[in-house]
C-alpha positions as CSV (number, residue, x, y, z in Angstrom):
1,X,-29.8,-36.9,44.1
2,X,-28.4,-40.0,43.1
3,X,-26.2,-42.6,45.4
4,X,-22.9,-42.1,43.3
5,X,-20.8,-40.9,44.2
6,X,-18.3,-40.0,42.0
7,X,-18.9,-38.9,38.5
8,X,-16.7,-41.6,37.2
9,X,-18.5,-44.1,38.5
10,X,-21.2,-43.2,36.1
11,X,-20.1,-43.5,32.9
12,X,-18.5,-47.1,33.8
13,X,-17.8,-49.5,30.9
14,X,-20.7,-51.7,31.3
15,X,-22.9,-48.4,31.4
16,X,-21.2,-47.5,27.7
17,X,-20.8,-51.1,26.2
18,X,-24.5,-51.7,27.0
19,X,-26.3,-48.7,25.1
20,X,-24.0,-49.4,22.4
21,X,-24.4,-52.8,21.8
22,X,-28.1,-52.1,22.0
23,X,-28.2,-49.3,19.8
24,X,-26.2,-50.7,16.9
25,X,-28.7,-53.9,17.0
26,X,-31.7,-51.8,16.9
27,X,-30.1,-49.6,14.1
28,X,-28.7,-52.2,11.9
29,X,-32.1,-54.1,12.2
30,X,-34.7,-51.5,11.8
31,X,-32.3,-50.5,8.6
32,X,-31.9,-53.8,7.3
33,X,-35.0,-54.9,7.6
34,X,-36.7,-55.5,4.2
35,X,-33.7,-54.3,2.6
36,X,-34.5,-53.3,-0.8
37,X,-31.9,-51.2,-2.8
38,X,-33.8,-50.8,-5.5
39,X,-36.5,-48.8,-3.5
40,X,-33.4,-46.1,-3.4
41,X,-34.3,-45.0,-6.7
42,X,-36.9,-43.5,-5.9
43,X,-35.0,-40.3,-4.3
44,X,-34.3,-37.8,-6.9
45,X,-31.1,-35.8,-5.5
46,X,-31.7,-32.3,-6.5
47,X,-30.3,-29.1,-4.9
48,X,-33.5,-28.6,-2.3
49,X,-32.4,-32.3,-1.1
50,X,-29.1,-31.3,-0.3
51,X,-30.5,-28.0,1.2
52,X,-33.2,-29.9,3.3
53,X,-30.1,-32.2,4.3
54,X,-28.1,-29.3,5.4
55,X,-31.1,-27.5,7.3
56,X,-31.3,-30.5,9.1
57,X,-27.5,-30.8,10.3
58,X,-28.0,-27.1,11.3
59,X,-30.9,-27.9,13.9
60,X,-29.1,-30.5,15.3
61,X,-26.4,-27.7,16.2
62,X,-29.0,-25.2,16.8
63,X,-30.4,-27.5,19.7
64,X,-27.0,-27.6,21.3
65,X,-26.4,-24.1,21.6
66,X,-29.7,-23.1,22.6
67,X,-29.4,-26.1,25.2
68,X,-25.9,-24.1,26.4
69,X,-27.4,-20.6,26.4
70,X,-30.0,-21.9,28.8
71,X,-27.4,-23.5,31.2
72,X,-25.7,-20.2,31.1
73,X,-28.6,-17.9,31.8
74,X,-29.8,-20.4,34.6
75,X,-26.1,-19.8,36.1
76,X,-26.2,-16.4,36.2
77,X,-23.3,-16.4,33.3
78,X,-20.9,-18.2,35.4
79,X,-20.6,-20.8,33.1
80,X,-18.8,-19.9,29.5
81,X,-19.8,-21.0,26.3
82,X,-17.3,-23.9,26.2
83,X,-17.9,-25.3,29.6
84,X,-21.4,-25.2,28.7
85,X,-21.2,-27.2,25.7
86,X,-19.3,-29.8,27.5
87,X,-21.8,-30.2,30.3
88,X,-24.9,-30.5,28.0
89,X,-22.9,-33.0,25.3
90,X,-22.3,-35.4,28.7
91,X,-25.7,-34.3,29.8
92,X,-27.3,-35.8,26.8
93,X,-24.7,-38.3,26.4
94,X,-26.0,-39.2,30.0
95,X,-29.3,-39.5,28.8
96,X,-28.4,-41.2,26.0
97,X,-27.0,-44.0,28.0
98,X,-30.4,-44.1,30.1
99,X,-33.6,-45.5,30.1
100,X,-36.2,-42.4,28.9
101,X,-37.9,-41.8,32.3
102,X,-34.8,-41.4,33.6
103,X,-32.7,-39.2,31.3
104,X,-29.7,-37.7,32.6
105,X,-30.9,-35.6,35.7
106,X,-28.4,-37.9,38.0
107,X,-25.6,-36.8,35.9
108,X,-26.6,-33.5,35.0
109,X,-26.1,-32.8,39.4
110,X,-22.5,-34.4,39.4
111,X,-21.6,-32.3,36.3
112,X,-22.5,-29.2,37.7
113,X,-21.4,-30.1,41.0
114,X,-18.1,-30.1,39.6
115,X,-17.8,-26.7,38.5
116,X,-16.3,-24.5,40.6
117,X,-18.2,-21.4,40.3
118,X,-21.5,-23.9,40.8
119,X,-22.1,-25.3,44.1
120,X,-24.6,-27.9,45.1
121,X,-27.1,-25.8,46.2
122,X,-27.1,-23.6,42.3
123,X,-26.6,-26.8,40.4
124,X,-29.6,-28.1,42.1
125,X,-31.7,-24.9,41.3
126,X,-30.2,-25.3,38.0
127,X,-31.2,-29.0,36.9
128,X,-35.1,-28.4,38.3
129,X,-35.0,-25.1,36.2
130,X,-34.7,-27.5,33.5
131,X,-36.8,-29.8,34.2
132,X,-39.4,-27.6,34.5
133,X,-38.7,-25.2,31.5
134,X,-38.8,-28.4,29.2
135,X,-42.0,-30.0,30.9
136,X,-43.8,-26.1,30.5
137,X,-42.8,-26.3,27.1
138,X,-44.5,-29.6,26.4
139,X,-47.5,-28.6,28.1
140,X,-47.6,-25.3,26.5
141,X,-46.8,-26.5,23.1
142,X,-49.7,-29.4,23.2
143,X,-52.9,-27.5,22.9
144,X,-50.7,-24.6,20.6
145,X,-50.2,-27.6,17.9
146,X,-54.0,-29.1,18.4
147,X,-55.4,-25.9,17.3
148,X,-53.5,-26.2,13.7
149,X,-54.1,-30.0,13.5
150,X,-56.6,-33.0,14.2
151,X,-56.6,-35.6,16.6
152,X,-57.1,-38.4,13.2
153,X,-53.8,-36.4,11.6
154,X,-51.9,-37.0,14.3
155,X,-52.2,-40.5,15.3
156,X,-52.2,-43.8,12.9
157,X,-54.9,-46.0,13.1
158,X,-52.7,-48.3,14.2
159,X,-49.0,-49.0,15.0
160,X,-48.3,-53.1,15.5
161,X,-50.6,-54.1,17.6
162,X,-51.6,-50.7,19.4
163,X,-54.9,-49.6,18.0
164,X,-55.1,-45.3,17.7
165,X,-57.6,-45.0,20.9
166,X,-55.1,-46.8,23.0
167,X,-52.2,-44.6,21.5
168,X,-54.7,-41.8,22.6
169,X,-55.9,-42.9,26.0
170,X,-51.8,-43.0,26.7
171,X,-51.1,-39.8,25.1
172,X,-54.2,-38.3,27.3
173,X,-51.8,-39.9,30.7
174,X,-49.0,-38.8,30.3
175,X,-50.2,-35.1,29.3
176,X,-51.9,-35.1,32.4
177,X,-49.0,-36.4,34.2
178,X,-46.9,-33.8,32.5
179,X,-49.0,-30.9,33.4
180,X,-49.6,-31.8,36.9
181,X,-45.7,-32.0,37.2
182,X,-45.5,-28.7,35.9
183,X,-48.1,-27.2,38.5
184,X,-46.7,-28.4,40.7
185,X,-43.1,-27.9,40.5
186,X,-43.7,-24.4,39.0
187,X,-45.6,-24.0,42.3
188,X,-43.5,-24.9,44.8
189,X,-40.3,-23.4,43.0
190,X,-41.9,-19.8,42.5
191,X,-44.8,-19.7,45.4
192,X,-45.4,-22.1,48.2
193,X,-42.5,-24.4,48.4
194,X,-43.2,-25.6,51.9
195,X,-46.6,-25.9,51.3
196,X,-45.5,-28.3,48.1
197,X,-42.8,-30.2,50.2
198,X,-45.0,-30.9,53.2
199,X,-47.8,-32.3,50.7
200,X,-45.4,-34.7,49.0
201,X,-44.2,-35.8,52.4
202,X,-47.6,-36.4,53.2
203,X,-48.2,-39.0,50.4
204,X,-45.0,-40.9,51.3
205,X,-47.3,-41.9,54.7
206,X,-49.3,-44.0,52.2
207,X,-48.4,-47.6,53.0
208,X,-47.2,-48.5,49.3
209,X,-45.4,-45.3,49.2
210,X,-43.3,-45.5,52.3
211,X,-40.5,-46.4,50.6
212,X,-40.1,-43.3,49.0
213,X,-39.8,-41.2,51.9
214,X,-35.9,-40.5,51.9
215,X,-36.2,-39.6,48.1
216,X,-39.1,-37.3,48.7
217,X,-37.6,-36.0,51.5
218,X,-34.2,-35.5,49.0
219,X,-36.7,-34.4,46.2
220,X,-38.0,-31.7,48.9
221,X,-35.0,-30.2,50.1
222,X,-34.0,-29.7,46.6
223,X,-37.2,-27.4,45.9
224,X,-36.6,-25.5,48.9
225,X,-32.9,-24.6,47.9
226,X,-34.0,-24.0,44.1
227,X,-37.0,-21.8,45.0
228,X,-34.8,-19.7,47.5
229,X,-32.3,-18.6,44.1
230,X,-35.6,-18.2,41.7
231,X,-36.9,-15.7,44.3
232,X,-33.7,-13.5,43.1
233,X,-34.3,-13.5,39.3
234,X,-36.5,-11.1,37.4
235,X,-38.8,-12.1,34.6
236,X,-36.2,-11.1,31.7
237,X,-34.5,-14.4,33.0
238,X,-37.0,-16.7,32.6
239,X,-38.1,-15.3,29.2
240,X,-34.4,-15.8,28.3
241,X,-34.4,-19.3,29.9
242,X,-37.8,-20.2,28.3
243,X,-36.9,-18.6,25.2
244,X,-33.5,-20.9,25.0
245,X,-35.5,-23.9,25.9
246,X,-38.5,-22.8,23.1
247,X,-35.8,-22.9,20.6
248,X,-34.1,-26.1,21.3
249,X,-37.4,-28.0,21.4
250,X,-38.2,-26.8,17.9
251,X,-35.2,-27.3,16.5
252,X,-35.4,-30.9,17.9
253,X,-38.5,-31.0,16.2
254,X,-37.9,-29.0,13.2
255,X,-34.9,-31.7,12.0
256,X,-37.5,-34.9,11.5
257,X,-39.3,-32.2,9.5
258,X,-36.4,-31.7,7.4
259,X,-35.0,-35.1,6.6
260,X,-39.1,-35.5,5.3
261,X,-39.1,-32.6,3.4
262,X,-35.6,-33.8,2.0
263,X,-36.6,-37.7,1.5
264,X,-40.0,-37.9,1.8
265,X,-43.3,-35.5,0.6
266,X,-44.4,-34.4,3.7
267,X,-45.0,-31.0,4.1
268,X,-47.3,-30.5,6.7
269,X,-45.3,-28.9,9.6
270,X,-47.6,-28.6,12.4
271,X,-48.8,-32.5,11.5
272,X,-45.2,-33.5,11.9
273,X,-45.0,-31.5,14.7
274,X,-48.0,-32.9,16.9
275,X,-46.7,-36.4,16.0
276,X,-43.5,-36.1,17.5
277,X,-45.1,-34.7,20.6
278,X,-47.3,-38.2,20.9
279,X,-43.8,-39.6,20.3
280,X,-42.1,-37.9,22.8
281,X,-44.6,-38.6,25.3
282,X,-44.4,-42.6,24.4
283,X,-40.3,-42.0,24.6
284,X,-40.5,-41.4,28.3
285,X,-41.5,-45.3,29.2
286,X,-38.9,-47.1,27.3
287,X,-36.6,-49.4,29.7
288,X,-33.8,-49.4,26.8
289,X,-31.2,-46.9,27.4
290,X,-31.9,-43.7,25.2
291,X,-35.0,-45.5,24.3
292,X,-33.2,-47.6,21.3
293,X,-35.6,-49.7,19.6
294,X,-38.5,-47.8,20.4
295,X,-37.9,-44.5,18.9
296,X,-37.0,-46.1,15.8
297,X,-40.3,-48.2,16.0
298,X,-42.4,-45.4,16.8
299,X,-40.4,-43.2,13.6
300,X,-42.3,-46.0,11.1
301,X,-45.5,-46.3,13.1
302,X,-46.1,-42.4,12.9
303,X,-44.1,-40.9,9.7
304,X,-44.8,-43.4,7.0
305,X,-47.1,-41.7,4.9
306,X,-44.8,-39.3,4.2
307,X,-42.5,-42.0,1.9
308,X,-42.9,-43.6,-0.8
309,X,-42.0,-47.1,0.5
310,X,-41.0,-49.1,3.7
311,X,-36.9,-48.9,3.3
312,X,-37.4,-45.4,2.5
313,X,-38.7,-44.7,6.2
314,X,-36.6,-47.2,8.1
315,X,-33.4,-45.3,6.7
316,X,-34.9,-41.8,7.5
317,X,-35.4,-43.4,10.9
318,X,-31.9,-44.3,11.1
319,X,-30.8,-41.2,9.6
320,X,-33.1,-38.8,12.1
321,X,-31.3,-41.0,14.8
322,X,-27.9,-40.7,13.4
323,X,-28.4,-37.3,13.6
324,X,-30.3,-36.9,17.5
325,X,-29.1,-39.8,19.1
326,X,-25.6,-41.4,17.8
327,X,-23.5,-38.0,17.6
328,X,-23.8,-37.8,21.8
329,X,-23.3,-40.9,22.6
330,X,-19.8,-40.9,20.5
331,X,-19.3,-37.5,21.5
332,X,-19.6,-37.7,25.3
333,X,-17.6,-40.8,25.0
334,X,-14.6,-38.8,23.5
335,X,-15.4,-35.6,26.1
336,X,-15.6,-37.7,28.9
337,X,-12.3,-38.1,29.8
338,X,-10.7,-34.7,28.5
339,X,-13.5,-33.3,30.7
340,X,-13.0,-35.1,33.7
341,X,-9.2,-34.9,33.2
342,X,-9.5,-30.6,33.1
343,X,-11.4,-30.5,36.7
344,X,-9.6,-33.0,38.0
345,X,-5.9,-31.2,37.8
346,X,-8.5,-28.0,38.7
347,X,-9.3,-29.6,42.4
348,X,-5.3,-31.0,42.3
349,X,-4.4,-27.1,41.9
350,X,-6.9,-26.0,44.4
351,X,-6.1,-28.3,47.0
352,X,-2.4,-27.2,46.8
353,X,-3.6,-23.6,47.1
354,X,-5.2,-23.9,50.2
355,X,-2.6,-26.4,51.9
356,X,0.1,-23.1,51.3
C-alpha cells in the first residue's frame, strides 16, 4: 500500500497543476498541429452524425456505471450507488493524475479505506479484485478479437519512427506480462495463496531484487487477506463482477468506435477493437500522468485510415480524449473536496459517539 498517509496528501496541488498543465499542452498541440479549417468541410453533419455523437457520450456513462456496479458487487452491496460513483470518479481521477503503470491503485486503498462499512482488510480484497477482473479481461479479450481480425489490420506499418514488428514484438511482452499477472494473481487469490506469496518472497532473495522485499512482503499480505474473502463468494458473484467489468471495457472501447463511425468511415468494429487493445497495452509505459501525449500520439499512429485528412484525426483524438480523459480529471477535482468534506464530519460524528 502506498506511504501516504492521508488521502489528502494525494491529490496535493502540485499533483493537479502538473497533469493539467501537461494535458492542455499535449491537447492544444496535437489539435493545433497543421491546423487546417478548411479540412472541416469535409464532415457532412447529418442526423446519423449526431446519433454516432450521442452513442458515444452514452458509453462514456455506460463505463462509469458498470465501473460502480462492480465496486458494489465486490462489496457485498455495502456500498450505494452514489458512494460508488464518487469513489470510481476519484478512482479514475487518480489515475488520471498518474503515470499509466501506475494508475490509481494507491488511491483506490485510501478511498475505500475511508468508508465505513469497508475496512482495510475488504478494501484490499476489493482493489486486487479489480486488478485482476480487468487484467482477465485483456487476456481474454486478445485472442477473442485475433480470431475476427489480422495481425497486418491491426498494426500500421509504421508509427514515427517504430516500425510494425517492433510495435509487435512489444505488443507480444506485455501480453505475456499481462497473462502471467493474471495466473498468477488468479492463482493465489482463489487456490494456493501461500504457495504464491512464499514464491514472490523467494525472488526478492535475488540480489537486484532485494530492494523489493518490504513491498512484496506488503504485496503478499494483501493476497492472503483478499483470498481469505473470495473463499466466501459463489460463482454468481464473479460472473456479476466479470460481467460489470466486460461491460465497462467495451464501452471504453465501443466510444473511439463511435466518434469514427460519426467523423470518420470506419466501420470495421472488431479492427478498431484489436487496435485499441495494442494501444492500451502501449498506454501502460507512459511516464506522463494519464499518459498525455502519448495516447493522443498513438490515436494518429493507429486510427488514421479511417479519415479523410490529418486535422480530421488529430480533432477526433482530442475529442475521444475530451470524452475519456478530461471529464475525470475536472470532475474528481470538483468531488474531491465535497467528498472528503462528507467522511470527514462522518469520523468527527463518530468519534463523538464513542467518547459519550
Amino acid at each position: 500500500m502506498s506511504n501516504i498517509s492521508n488521502i489528502a496528501d494525494y491529490f496535493t496541488g502540485k499533483r493537479l497543476v502538473i497533469p493539467i498543465l501537461i494535458g492542455l499542452a499535449t491537447t492544444a498541440y496535437f489539435f493545433l498541429q497543421d491546423f487546417d479549417m478548411q479540412a472541416y468541410s469535409s464532415i457532412s453533419w447529418t442526423v446519423t452524425t449526431s446519433f454516432w455523437i450521442g452513442v458515444a457520450v452514452l458509453s462514456v456513462f455506460i463505463r462509469l456505471m458498470c465501473y460502480a456496479y462492480r465496486l458494489i458487487v465486490l462489496s457485498n452491496y455495502e456500498l450505494s450507488w452514489l458512494r460508488a460513483i464518487q469513489i470510481i470518479v476519484l478512482w479514475e481521477f487518480s489515475s488520471a493524475i498518474s503515470p499509466g503503470i501506475v494508475g490509481g491503485t494507491a488511491a483506490a486503498l485510501l478511498l475505500l479505506a475511508r468508508e465505513k462499512n469497508i475496512n482495510s482488510g475488504k478494501g484490499t480484497a476489493m482493489v486486487l479484485a479489480t486488478s485482476f477482473l480487468d487484467v482477465l479481461f485483456y487476456v481474454l479479450a486478445v485472442p477473442f478479437i485475433a480470431l475476427w481480425v489480422n495481425r497486418a489490420d491491426t498494426i500500421p506499418a509504421n508509427i514515427g519512427y517504430l516500425t510494425e514488428a517492433i510495435i509487435w514484438r512489444y505488443f507480444i511482452v506485455i501480453y505475456f506480462v499481462f497473462l502471467s499477472w493474471a495466473i498468477l494473481l488468479g492463482f493465489g487469490l482463489f487456490f494456493k495463496p501461500n504457495s504464491i506469496t512464499r514464491l514472490a518472497l523467494l525472488f526478492t532473495r535475488i540480489p537486484f531484487l532485494s530492494r523489493y522485499t518490504e513491498r512484496v512482503k506488503n504485496w503478499s499480505g494483501n493476497v492472503l487477506i483478499a483470498a481469505e474473502a473470495f473463499r466466501k463468494e459463489s460463482f454468481w458473484h464473479w460472473t456479476k463482477a466479470f460481467g460489470g467489468t466486460t461491460l465497462a471495457w467495451v464501452s471504453r472501447f465501443i466510444l473511439v468506435n463511435c466518434l469514427i463511425l460519426a467523423l470518420g468511415n470506419g466501420t470495421a468494429t472488431a479492427e478498431i477493437f484489436g487496435k485499441q487493445l495494442v494501444m492500451w497495452a502501449a498506454l501502460m509505459i507512459p511516464a506522463t500522468p494519464g499518459a498525455a501525449g502519448m495516447a493522443e500520439w498513438l490515436f494518429t499512429g493507429f486510427m488514421s485510415e479511417y479519415f479523410v485528412n490529418a486535422q480530421l484525426t488529430n480533432t477526433t483524438a482530442f475529442l475521444w480524449r475530451l470524452m475519456s480523459y478530461w471529464p475525470y480529471l475536472f470532475a474528481g477535482f470538483i468531488l474531491f473536496p465535497v467528498w472528503y468534506k462528507t467522511i470527514q464530519r462522518t469520523s468527527n460524528m463518530q468519534k463523538e459517539i464513542s467518547k459519550r
